[in-house]
N, C-alpha and C positions, 0 to 999 in steps of 0.2 A: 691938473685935471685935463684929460685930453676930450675934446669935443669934436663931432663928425655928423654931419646933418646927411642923407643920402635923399636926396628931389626923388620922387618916386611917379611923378607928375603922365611918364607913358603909361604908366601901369593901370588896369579897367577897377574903376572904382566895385565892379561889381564882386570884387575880393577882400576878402575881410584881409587888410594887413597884419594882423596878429595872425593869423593861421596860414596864411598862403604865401611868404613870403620866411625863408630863414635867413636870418643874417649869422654870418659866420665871423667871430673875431679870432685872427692865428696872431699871435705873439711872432713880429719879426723884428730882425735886428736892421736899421735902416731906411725902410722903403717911406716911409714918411717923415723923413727927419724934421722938422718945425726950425730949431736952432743947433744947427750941428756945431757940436766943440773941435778947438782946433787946438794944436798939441807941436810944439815943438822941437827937436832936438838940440839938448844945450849944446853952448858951442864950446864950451868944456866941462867938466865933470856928467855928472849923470842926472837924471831926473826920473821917476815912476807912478805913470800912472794906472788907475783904473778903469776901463772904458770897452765899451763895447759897438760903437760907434764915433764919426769925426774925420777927420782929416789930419795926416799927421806931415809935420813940413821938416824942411831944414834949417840948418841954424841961422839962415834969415826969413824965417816966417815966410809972407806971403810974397815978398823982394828977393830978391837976387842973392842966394848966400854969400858970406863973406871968407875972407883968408882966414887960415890956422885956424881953421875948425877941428875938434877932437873928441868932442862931446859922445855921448848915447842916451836913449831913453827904451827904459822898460817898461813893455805892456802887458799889464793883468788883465781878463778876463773881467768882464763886470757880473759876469753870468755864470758859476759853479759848473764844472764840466765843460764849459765853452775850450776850443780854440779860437786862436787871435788869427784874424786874414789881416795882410795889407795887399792892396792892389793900386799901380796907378804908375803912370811917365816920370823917365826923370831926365836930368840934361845936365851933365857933369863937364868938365876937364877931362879927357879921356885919357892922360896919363897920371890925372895924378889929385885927384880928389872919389875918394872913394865912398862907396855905400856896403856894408857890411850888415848882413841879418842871421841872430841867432837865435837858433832853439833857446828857451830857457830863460830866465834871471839874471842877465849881465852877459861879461863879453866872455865866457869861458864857456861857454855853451857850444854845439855844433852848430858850425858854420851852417846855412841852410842858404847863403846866395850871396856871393861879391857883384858890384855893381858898378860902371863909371862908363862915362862915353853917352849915346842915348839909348833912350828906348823903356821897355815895361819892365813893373815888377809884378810878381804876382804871387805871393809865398805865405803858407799856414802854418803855425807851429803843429810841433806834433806833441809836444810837452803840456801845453798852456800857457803859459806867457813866452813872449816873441818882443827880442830887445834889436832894437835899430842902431846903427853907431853910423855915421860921419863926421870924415878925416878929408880935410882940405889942405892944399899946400900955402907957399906965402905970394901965388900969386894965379891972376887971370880967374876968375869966377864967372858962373854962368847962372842958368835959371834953378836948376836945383832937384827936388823933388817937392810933389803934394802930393799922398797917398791916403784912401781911402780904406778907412779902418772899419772892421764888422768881425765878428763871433761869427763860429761855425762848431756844430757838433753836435753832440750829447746835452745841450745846453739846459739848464734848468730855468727858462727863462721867467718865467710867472706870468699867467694868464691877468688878464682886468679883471680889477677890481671894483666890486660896487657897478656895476652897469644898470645902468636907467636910461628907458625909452620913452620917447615922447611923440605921440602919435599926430598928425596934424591932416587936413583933409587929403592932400597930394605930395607929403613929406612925411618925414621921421626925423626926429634926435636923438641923437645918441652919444653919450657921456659915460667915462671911466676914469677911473684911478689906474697906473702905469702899478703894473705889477714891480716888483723889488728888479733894478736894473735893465728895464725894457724901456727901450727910448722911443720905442713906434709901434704902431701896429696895422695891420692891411684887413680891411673892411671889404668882405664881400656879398655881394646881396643877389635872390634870384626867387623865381616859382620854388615852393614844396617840391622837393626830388633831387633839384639842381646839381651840380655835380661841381662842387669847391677847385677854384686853379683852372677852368677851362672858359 
């Protein structure tokens, strides 16, 4: 059950809040995460998740990865039509521990970004699912990557569910059920007319 109270406290009593006021709920991927999941890459074989948001690390989690890493992890969409983004730093060995992302389902996919040394990633599938692989040597380790994972697209994400307001003298509640694979969603409020995003 997600819950969002909005203080409406400037606002002139002399407006009936049910009429003079629209709240707009958009279904986004992200922008209010509560408990974001975080997702690893094995440090050998493979892993697969579902997910539409999170953090995804290297094969040492939120520490320093370690040597003879070989592992990948593939990402599905949690959301029907979605593409998979990852974005975010990473801090390698620059000769020799590598970051490899592909279009698709595993490691035979197209290449769509080799990586090592510092600096950003920033890369969407164009398939739907987007599989990450690192490959470490047997020695000298650094900080790694943490990359920030979100859906993009065509996505079918599903509006709230069950919405219930709860009017109070200089406040409002508001309460919904997360539509099937929506981990957040961005509340916006204003006068009759308002103009949503500005």
């Amino acid at each position: 059950l997600k819950y969002w109270a909005i203080n409406l406290f400037k606002m002139s009593k002399h407006y009936s809040l049910i009429k003079n006021f629209l709240i707009v709920l958009i279904a986004t991927m992200g922008i209010l995460n509560v408990e974001a999941q975080t997702y690893t890459v094995p440090s050998s074989g493979s892993n697969t998740i579902t997910a539409c948001s999170g953090t995804v690390y290297d094969c040492g989690g939120t520490s320093s990865y370690t040597n003879s890493c070989s592992g990948y992890l593939i990402i599905n969409s949690a959301s029907a039509g979605c593409l998979v983004h990852l974005e975010g730093p990473y801090n390698t060995e620059s000769c020799c521990d590598h970051i490899y992302i592909y279009d698709g389902a595993g490691t035979s996919g197209t290449l769509l970004g080799q990586y090592q040394g510092t600096g950003t990633i920033s890369v969407t599938s164009t398939t739907g699912p987007l599989t990450i692989q690192f490959t470490t040597d047997g020695s000298v380790t650094y900080d790694g990557f943490a990359l920030s994972l979100s859906c993009s697209g065509s996505c079918t994400c599903g509006g709230p569910l069950g919405v219930t307001s709860t009017v109070g003298g200089t406040s409002i509640a508001l309460s919904w059920n997360a539509g099937n694979g929506v981990s957040a969603y961005f509340v916006e409020y204003g006068p009759t007319g308002f103009t949503p995003g500005q």
